[in-house]
N, C-alpha and C positions, 0 to 999 in steps of 0.2 A: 504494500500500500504506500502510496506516494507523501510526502511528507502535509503537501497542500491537502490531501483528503483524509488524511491522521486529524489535523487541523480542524477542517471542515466538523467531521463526528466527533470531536471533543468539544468547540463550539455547540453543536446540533444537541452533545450530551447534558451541558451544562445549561443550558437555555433551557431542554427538558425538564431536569431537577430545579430549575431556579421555578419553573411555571408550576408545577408538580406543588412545591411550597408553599408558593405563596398563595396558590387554588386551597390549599389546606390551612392556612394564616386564616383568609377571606373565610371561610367556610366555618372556622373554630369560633371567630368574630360574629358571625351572625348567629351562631346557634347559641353563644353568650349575650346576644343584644334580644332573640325569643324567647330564652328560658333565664327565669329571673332568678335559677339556681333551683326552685321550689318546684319545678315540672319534672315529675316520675320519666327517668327514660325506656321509654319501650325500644325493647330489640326486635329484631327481625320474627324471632322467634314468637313473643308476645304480638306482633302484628297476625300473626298467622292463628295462632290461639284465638285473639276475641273475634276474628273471621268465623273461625271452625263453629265456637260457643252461640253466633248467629245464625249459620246455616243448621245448625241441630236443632234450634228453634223452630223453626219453619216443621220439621221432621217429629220434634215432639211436638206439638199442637196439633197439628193437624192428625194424627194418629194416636193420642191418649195413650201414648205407649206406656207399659208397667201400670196402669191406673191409674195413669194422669201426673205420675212422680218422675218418668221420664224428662217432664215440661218444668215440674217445681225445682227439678233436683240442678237447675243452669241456674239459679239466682240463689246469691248467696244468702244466710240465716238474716234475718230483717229484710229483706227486700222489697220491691214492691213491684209490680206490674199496676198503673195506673192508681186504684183503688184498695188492689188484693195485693192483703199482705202476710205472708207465713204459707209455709209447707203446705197444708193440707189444703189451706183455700185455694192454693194457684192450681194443684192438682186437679182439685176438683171445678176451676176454672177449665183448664183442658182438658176435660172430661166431659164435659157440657160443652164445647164446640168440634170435637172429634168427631170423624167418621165414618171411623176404623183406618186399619191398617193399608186401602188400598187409596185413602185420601191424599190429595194432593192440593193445595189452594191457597196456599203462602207461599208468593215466589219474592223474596228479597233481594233489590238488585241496591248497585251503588253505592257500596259501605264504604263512608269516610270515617278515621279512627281517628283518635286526636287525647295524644297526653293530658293528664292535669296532675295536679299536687297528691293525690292519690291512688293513681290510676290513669282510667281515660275516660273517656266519652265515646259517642257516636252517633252516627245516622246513616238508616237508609230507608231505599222507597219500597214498600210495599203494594202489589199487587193480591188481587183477591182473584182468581179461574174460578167460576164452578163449571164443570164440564165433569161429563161420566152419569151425570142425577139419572136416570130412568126417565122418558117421557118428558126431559128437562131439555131446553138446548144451550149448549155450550154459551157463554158469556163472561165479558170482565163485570164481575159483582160489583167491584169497590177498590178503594184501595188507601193511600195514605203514605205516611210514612214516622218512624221509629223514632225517636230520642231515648239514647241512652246513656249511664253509665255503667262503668264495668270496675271492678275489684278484681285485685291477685290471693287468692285463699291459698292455703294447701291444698285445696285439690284444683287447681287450678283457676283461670280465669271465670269471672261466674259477674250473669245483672246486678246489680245493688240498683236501680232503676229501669226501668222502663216504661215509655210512654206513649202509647199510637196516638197521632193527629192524621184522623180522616181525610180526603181532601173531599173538597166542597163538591156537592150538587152529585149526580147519579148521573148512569148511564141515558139513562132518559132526559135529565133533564140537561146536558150536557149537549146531545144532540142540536144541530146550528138548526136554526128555525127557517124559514121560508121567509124571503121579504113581503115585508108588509104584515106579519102576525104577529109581530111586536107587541 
């Protein structure tokens, strides 16, 4: 290798590591100007955890799986799902909107995760299918969407809240009207 292109990639080297740095300087600097020191850091791993602990959601509820404690057993001891709070009642919350094992009608899309001082939060959008009913035809029911937060227990990630906000108005009434029936 000629002495000019020795040259050349020791330049090319050192430009890389000098950018490398200071991308990492920059990067240390912002993450100390959004966490005021007090914000819980989720790893990769924890991101993937309160993902998993929503999508089981969807999967307990809608199938009352184990008697409904499949659904209670994702929210930690005190928790709440809107109004219902404690073990038995959430069960028996999903027990009363299951049904059965071949349900399906909670599709959660769009889950944004977001540290706090004990944990995290979230959101996402929920959808309502009912399709499959007997003599029923396929349709978006409803739908809405989740606020939550989440706690790290020992047995892992688990709600300490949860809240659906409906969104407004129904498939019917949603439908765009004809002009002039204003």
């Amino acid at each position: 290798m000629s002495r000019t292109a020795r040259l050349v990639a020791l330049s090319l080297t050192l430009a890389l590591g000098a950018g490398v740095l200071a991308l990492a300087v920059v990067h240390a600097q912002g993450d100390a100007q959004k966490t005021p020191g007090k914000l819980m850091t989720l790893t990769p791993l924890d991101y993937i955890e309160i993902r998993q602990l929503a999508a089981r959601y969807g999967h307990a509820v809608d199938q009352g799986a184990n008697d409904g404690y499949a659904y209670a057993d994702l929210f930690a001891p005190g928790a709440t799902f809107g109004t219902t709070t404690g073990r038995d009642n959430l069960a028996t919350l999903a027990k009363r909107t299951s049904k059965g094992p071949q349900t399906a009608w909670h599709f959660l899309v769009n889950h944004a995760i977001e540290p706090t001082e004990d944990g995290a939060k979230g959101m996402e959008y929920m959808v309502h299918l009912r399709y499959g009913d007997e003599g029923q035809p396929n349709i978006v029911w409803g739908g809405g969407h989740y606020e939550d937060t989440y706690v790290k227990t020992p047995d892992g990630w688990k709600f300490k809240t949860r809240r659906f906000i409906p969104s407004q108005g129904t498939p019917d009434t949603l439908k765009p009207q004809a002009a002039g029936t204003r």
